[in-house]
PDBQT receptor file of N, H, CA, C and O in Angstrom, charges set to zero:
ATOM      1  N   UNK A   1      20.810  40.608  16.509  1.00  0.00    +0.000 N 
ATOM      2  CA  UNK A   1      19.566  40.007  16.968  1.00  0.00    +0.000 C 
ATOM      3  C   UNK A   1      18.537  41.115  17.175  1.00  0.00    +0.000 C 
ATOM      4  O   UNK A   1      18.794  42.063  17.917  1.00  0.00    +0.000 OA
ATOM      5  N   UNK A   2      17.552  41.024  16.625  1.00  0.00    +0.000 N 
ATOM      6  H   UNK A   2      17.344  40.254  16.022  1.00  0.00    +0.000 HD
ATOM      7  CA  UNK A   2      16.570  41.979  16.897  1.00  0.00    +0.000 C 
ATOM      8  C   UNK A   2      16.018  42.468  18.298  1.00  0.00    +0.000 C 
ATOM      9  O   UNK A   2      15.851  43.568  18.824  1.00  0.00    +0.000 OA
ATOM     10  N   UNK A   3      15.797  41.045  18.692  1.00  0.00    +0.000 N 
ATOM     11  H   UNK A   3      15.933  40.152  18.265  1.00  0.00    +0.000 HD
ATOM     12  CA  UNK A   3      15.690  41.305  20.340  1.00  0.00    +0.000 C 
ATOM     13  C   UNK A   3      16.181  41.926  21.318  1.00  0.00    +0.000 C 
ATOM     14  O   UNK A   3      15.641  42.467  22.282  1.00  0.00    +0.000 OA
ATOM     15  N   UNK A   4      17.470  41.796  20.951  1.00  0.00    +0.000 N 
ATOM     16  H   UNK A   4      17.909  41.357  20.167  1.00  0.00    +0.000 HD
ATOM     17  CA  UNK A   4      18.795  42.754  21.986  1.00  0.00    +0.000 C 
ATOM     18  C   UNK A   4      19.046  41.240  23.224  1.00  0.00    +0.000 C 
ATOM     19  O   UNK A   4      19.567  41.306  24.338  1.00  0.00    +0.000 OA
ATOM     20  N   UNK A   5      18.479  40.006  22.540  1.00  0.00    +0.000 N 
ATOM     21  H   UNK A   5      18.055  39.952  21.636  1.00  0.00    +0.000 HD
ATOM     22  CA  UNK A   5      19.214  38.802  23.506  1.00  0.00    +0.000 C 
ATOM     23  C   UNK A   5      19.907  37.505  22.800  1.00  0.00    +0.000 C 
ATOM     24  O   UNK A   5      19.859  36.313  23.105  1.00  0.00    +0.000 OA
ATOM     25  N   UNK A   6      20.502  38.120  21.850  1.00  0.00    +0.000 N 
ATOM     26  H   UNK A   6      20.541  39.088  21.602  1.00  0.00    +0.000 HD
ATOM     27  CA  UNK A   6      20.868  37.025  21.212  1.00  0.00    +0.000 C 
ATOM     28  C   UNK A   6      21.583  35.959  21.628  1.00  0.00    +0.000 C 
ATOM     29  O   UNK A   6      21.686  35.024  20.835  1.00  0.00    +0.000 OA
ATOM     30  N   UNK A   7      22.315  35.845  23.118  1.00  0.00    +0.000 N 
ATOM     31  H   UNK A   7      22.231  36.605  23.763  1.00  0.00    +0.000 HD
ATOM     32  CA  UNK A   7      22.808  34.772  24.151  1.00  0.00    +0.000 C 
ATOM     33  C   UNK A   7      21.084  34.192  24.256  1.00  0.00    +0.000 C 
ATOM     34  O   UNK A   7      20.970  33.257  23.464  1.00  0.00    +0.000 OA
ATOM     35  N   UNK A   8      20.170  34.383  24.756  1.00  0.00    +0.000 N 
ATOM     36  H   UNK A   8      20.263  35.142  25.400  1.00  0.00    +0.000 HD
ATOM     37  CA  UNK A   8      19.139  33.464  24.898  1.00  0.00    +0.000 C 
ATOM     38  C   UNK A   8      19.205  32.453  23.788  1.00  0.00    +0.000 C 
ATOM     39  O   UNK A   8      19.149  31.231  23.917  1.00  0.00    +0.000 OA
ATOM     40  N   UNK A   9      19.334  33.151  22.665  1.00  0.00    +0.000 N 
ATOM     41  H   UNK A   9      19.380  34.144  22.560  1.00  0.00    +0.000 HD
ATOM     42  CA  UNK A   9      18.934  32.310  21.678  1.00  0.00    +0.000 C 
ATOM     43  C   UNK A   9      19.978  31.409  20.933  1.00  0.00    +0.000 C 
ATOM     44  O   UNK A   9      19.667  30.671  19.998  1.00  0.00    +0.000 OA
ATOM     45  N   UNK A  10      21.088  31.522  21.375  1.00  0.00    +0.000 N 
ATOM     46  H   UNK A  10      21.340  32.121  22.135  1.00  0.00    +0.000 HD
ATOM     47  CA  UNK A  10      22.205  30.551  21.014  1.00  0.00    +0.000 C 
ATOM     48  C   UNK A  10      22.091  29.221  20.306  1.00  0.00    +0.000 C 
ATOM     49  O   UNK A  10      22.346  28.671  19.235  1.00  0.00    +0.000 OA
ATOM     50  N   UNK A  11      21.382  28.934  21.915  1.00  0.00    +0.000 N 
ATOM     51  H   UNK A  11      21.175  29.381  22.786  1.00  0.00    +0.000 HD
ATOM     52  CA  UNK A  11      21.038  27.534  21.776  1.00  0.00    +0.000 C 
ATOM     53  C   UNK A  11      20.229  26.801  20.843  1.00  0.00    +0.000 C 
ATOM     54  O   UNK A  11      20.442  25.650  20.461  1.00  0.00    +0.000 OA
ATOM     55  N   UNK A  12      19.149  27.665  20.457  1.00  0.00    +0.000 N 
ATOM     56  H   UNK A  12      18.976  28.600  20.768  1.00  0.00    +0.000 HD
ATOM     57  CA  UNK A  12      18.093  27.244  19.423  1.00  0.00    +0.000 C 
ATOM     58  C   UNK A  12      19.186  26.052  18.169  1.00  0.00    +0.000 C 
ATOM     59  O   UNK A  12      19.234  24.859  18.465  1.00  0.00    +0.000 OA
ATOM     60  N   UNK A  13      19.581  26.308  17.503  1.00  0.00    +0.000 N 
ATOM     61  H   UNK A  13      19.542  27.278  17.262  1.00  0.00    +0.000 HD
ATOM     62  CA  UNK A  13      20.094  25.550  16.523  1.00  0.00    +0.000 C 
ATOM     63  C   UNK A  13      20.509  24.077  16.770  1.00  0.00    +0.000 C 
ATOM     64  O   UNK A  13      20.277  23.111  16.044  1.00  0.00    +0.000 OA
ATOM     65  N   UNK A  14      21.320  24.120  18.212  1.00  0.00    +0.000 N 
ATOM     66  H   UNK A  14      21.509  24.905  18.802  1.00  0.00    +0.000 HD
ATOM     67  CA  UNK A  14      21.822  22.618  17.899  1.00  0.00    +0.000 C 
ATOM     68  C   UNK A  14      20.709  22.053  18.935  1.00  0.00    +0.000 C 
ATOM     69  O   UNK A  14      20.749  20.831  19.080  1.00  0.00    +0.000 OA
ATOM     70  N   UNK A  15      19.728  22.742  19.673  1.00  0.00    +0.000 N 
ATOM     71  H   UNK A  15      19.695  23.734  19.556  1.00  0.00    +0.000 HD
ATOM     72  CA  UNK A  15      18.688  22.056  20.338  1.00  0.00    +0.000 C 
ATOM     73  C   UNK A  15      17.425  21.546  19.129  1.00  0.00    +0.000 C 
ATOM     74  O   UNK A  15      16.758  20.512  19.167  1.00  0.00    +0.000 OA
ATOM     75  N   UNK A  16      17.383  22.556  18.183  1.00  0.00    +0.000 N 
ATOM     76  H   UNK A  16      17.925  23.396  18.153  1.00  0.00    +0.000 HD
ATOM     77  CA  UNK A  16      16.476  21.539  16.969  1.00  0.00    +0.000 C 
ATOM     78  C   UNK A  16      17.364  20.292  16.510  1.00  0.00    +0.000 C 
ATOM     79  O   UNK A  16      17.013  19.112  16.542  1.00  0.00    +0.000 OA
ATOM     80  N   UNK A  17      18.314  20.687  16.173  1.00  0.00    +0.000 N 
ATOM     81  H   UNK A  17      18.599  21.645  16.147  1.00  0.00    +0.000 HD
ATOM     82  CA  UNK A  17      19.056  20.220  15.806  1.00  0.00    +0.000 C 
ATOM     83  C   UNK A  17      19.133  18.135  16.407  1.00  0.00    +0.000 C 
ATOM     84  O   UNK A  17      19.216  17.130  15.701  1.00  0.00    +0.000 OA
ATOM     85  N   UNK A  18      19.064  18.265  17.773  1.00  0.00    +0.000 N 
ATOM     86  H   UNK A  18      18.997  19.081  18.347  1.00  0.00    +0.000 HD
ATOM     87  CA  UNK A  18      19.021  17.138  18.307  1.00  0.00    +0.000 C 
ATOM     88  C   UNK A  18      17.857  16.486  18.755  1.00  0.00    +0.000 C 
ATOM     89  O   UNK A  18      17.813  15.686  19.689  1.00  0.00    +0.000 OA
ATOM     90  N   UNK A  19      16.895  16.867  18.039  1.00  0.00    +0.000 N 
ATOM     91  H   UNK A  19      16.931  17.517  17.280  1.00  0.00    +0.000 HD
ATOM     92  CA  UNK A  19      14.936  16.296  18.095  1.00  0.00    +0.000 C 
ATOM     93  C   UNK A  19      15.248  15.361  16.772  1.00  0.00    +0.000 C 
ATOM     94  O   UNK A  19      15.563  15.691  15.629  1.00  0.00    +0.000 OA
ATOM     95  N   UNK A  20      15.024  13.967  17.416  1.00  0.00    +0.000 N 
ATOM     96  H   UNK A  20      14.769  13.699  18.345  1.00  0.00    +0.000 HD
ATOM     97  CA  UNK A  20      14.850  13.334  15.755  1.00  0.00    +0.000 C 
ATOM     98  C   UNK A  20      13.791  13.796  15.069  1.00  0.00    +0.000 C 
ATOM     99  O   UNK A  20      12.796  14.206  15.667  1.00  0.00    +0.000 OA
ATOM    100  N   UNK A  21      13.886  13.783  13.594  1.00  0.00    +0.000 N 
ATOM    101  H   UNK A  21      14.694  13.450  13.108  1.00  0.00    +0.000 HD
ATOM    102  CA  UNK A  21      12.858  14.699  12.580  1.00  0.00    +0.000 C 
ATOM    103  C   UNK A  21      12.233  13.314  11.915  1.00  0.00    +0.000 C 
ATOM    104  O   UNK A  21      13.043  12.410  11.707  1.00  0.00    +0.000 OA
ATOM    105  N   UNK A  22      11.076  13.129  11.626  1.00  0.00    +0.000 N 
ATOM    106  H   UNK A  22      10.419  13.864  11.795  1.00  0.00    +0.000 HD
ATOM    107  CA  UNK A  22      10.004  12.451  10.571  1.00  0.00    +0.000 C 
ATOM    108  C   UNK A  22      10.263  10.963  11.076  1.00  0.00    +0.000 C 
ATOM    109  O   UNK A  22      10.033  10.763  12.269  1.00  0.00    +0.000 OA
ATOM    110  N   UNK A  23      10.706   9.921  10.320  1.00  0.00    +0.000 N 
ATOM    111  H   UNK A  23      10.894  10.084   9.351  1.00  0.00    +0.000 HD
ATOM    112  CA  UNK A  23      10.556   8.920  10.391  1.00  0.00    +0.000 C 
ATOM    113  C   UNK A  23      11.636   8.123  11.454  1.00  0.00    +0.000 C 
ATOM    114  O   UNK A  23      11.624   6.893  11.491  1.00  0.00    +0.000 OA
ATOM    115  N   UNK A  24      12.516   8.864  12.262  1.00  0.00    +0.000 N 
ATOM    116  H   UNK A  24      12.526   9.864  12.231  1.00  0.00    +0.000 HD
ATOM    117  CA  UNK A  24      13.113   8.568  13.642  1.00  0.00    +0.000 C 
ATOM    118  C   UNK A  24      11.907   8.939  14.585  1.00  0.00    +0.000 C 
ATOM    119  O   UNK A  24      11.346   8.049  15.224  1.00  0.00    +0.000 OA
ATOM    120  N   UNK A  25      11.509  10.260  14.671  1.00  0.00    +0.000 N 
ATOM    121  H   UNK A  25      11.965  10.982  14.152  1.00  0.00    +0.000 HD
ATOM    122  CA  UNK A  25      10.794  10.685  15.500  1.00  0.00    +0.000 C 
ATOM    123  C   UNK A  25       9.489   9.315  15.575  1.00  0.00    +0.000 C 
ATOM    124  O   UNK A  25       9.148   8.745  16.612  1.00  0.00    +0.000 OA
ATOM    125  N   UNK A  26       8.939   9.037  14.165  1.00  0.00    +0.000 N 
ATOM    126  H   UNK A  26       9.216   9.500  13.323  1.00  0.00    +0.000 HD
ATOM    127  CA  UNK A  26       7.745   8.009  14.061  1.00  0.00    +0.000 C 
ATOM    128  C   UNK A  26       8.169   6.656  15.118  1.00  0.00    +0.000 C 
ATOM    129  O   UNK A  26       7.444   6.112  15.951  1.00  0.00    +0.000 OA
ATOM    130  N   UNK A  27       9.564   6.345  14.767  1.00  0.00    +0.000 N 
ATOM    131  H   UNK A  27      10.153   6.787  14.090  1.00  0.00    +0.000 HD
ATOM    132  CA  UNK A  27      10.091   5.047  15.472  1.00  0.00    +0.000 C 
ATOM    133  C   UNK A  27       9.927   4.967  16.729  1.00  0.00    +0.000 C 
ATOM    134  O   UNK A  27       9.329   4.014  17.228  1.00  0.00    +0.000 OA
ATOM    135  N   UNK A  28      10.560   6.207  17.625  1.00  0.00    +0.000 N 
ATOM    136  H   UNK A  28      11.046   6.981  17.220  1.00  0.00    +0.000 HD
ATOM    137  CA  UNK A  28      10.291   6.790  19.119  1.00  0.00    +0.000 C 
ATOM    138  C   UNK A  28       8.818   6.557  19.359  1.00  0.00    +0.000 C 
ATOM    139  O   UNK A  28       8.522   5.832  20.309  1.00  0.00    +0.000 OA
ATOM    140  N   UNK A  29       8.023   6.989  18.746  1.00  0.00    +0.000 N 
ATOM    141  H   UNK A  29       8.263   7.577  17.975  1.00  0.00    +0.000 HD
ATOM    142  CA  UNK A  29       6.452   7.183  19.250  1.00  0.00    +0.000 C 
ATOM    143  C   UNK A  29       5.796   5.489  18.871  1.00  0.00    +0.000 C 
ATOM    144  O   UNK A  29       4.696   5.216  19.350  1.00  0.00    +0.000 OA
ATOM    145  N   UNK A  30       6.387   4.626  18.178  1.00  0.00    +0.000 N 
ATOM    146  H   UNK A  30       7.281   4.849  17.789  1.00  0.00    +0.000 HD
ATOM    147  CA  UNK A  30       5.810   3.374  18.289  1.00  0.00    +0.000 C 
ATOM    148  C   UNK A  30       6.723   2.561  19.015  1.00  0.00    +0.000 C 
ATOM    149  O   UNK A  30       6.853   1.362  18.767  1.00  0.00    +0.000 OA
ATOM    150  N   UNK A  31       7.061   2.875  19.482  1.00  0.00    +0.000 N 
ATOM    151  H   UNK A  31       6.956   3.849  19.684  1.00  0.00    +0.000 HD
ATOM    152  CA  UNK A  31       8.555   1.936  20.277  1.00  0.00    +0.000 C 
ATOM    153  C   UNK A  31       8.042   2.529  22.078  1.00  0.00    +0.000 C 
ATOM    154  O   UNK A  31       8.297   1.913  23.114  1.00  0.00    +0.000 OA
ATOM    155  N   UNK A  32       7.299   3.842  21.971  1.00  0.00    +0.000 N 
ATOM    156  H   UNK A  32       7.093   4.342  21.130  1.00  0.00    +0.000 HD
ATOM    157  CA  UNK A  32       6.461   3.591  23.312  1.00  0.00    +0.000 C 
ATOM    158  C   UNK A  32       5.567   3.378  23.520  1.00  0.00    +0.000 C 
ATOM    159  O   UNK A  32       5.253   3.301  24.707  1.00  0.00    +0.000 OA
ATOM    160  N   UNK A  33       4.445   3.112  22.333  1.00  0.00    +0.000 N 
ATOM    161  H   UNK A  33       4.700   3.175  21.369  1.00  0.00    +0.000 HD
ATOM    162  CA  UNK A  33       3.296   2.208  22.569  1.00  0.00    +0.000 C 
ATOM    163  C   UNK A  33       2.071   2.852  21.745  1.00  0.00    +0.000 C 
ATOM    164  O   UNK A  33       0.894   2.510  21.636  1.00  0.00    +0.000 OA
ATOM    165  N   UNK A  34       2.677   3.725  21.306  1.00  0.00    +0.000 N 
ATOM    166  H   UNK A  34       3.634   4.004  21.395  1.00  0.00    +0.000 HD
ATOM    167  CA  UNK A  34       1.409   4.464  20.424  1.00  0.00    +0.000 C 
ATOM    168  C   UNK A  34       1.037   3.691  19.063  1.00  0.00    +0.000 C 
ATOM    169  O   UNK A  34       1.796   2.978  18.408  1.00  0.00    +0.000 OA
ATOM    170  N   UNK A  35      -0.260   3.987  18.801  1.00  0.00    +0.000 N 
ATOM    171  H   UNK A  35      -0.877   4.567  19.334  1.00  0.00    +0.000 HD
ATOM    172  CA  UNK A  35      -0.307   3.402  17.446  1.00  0.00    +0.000 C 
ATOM    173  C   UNK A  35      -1.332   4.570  16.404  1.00  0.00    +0.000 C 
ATOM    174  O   UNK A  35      -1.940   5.520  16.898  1.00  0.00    +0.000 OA
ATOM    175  N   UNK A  36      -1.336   4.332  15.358  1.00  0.00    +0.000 N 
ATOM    176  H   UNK A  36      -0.842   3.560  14.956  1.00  0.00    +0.000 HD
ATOM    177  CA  UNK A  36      -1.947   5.552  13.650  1.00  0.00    +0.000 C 
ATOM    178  C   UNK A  36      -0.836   6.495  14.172  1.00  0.00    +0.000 C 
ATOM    179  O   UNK A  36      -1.189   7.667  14.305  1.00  0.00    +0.000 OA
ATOM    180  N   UNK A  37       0.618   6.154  14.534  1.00  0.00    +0.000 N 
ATOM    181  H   UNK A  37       0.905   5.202  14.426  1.00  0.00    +0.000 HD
ATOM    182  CA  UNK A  37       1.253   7.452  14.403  1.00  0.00    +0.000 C 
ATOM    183  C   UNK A  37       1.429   8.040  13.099  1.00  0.00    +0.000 C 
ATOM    184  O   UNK A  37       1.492   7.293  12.122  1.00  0.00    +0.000 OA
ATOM    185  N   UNK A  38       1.529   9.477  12.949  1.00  0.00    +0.000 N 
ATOM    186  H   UNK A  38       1.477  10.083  13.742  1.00  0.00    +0.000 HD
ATOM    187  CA  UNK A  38       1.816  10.022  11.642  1.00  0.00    +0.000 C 
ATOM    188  C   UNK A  38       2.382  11.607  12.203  1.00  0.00    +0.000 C 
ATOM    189  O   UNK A  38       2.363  12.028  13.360  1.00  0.00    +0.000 OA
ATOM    190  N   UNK A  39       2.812  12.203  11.128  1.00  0.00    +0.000 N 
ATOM    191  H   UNK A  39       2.827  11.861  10.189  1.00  0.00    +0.000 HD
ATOM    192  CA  UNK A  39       2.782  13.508  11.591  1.00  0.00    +0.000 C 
ATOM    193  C   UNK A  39       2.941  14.282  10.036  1.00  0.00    +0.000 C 
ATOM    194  O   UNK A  39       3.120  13.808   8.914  1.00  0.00    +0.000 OA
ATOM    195  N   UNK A  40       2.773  15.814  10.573  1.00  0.00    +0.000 N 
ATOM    196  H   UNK A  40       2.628  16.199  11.484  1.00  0.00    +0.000 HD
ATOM    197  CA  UNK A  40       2.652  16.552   9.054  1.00  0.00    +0.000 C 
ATOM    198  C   UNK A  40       3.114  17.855   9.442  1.00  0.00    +0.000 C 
ATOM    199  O   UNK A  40       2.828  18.530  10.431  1.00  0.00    +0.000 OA
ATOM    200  N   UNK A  41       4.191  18.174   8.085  1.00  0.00    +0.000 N 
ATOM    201  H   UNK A  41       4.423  17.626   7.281  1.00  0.00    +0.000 HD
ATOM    202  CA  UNK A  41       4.927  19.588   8.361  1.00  0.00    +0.000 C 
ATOM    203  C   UNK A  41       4.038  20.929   8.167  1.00  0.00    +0.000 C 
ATOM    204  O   UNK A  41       2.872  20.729   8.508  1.00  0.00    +0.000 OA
ATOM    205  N   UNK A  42       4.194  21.752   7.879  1.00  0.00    +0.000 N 
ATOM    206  H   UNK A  42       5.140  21.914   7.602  1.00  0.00    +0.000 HD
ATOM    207  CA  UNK A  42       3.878  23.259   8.241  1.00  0.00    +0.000 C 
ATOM    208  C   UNK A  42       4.759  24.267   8.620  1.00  0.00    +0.000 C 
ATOM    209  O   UNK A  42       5.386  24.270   9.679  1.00  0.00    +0.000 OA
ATOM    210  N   UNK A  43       4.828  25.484   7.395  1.00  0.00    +0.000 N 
ATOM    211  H   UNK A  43       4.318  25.482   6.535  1.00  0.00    +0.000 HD
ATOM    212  CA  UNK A  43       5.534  26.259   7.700  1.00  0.00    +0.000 C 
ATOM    213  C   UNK A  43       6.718  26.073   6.532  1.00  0.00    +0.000 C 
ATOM    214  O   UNK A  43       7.787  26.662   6.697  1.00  0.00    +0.000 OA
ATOM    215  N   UNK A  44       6.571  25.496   5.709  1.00  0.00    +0.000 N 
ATOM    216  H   UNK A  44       5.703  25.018   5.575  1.00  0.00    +0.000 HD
ATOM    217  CA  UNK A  44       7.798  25.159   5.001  1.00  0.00    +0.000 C 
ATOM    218  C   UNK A  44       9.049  24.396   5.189  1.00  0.00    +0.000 C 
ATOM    219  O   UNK A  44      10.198  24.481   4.756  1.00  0.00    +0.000 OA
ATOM    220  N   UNK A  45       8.121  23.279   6.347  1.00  0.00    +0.000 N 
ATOM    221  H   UNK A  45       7.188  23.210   6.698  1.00  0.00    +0.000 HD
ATOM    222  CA  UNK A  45       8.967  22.399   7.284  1.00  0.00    +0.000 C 
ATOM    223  C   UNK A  45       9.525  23.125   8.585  1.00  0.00    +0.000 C 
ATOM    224  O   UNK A  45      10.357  22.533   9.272  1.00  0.00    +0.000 OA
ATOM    225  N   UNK A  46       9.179  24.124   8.863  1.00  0.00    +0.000 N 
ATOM    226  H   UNK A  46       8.503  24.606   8.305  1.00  0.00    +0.000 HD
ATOM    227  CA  UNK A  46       9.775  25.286  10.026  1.00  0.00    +0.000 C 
ATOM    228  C   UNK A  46       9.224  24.306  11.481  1.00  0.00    +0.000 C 
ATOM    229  O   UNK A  46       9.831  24.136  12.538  1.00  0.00    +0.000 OA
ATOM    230  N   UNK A  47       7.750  23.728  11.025  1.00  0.00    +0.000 N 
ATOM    231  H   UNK A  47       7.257  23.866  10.166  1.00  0.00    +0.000 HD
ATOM    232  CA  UNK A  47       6.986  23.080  12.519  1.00  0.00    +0.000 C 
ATOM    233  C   UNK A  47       6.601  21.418  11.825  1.00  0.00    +0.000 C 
ATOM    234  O   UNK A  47       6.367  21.246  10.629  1.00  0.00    +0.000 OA
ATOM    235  N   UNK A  48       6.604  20.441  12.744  1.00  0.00    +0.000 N 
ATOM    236  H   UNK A  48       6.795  20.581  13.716  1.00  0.00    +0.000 HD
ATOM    237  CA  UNK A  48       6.148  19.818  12.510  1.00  0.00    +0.000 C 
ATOM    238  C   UNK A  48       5.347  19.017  13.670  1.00  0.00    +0.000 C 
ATOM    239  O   UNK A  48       6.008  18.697  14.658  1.00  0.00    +0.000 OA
ATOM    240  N   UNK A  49       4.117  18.705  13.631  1.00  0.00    +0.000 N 
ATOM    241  H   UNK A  49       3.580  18.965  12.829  1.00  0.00    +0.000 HD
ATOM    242  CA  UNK A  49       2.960  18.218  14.105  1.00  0.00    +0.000 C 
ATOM    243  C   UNK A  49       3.288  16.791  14.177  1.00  0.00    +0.000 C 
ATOM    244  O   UNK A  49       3.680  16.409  13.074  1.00  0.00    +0.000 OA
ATOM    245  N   UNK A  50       3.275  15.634  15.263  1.00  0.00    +0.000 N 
ATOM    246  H   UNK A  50       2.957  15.944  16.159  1.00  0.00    +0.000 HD
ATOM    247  CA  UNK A  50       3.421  14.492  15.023  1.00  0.00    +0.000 C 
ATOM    248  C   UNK A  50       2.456  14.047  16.298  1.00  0.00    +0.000 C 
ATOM    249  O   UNK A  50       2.545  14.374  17.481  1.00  0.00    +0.000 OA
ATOM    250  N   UNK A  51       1.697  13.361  15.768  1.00  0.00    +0.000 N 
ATOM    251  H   UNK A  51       1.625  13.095  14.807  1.00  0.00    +0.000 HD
ATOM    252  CA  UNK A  51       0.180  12.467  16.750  1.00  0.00    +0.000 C 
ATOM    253  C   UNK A  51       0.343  11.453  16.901  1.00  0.00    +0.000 C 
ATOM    254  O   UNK A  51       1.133  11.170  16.000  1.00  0.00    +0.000 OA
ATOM    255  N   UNK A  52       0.094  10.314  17.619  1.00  0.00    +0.000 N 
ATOM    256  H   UNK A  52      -0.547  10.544  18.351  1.00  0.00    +0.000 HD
ATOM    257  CA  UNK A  52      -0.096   9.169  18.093  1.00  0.00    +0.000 C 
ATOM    258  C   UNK A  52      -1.303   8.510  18.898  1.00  0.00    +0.000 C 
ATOM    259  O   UNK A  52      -1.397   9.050  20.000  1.00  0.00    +0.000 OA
ATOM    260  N   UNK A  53      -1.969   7.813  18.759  1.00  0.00    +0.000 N 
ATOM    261  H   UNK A  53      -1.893   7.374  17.864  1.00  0.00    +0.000 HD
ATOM    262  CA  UNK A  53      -2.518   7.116  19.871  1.00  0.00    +0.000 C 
ATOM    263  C   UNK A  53      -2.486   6.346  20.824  1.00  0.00    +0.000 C 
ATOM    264  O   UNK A  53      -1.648   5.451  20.719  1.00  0.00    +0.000 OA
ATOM    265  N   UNK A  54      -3.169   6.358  21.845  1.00  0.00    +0.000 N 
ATOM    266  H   UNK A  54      -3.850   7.086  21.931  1.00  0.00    +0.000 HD
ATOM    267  CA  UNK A  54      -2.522   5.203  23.107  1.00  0.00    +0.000 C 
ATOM    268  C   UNK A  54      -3.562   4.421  22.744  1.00  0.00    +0.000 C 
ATOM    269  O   UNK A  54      -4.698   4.861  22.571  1.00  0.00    +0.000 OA
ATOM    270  N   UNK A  55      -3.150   2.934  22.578  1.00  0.00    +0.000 N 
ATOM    271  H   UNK A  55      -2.226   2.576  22.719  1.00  0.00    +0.000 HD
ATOM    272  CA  UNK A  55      -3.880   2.016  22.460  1.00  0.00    +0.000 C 
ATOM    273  C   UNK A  55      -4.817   1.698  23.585  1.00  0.00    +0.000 C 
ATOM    274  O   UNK A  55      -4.474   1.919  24.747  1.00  0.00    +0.000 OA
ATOM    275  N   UNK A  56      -6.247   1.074  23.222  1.00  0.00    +0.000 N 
ATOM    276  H   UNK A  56      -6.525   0.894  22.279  1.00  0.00    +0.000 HD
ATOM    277  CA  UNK A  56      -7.309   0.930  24.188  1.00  0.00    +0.000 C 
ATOM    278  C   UNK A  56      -6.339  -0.226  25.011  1.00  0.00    +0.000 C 
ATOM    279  O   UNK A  56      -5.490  -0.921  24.453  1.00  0.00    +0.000 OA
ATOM    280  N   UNK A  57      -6.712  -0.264  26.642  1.00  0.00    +0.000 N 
ATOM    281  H   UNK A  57      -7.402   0.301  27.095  1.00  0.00    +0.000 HD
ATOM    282  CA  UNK A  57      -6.681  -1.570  27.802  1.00  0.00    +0.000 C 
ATOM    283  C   UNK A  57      -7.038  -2.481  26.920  1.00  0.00    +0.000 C 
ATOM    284  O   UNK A  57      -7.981  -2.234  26.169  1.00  0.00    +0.000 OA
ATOM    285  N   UNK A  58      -6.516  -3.415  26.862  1.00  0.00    +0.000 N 
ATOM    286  H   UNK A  58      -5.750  -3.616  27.472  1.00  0.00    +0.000 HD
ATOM    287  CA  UNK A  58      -6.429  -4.905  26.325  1.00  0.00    +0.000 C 
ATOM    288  C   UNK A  58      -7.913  -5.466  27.764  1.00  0.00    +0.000 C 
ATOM    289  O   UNK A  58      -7.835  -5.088  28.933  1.00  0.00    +0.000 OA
ATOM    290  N   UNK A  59      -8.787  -6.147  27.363  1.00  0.00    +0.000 N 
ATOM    291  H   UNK A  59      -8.850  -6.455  26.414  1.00  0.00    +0.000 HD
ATOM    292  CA  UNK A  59      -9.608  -6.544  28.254  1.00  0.00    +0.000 C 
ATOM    293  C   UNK A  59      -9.746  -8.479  28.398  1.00  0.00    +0.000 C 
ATOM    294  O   UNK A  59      -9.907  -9.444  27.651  1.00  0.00    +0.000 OA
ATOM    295  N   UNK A  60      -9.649  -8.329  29.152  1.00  0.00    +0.000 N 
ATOM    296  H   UNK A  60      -9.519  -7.546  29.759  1.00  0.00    +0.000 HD
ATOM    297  CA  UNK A  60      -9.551 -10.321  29.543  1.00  0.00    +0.000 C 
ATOM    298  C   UNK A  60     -10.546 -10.934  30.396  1.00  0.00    +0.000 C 
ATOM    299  O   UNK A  60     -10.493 -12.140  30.638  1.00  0.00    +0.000 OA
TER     300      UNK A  60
């Protein structure tokens, strides 16, 4: 490890590892209320960006 902590970084793998990726992740973010979800990779898929909106108060 370059760092000289390679115990810090152990974990990294199976913690990406357990983030749903793309179209699970999309399901999560409309299943709590968001809506125009989308998202877009970067990095050669290394990051990915995922947005949502909170829908306006419903008015009555």
């Amino acid at each position: 490890c370059l760092s000289g902590h390679a115990r810090e970084y152990r974990y990294l793998p199976a913690s990406v590892a357990a983030v749903p990726q793309g179209a699970k992740m999309l399901a999560l973010l409309q299943a709590a209320g968001l809506v125009a979800c989308g998202f877009e990779r970067y990095t050669l898929g290394a990051c990915t960006c995922y947005t949502g909106r909170k829908p306006a108060p419903q008015r009555s």
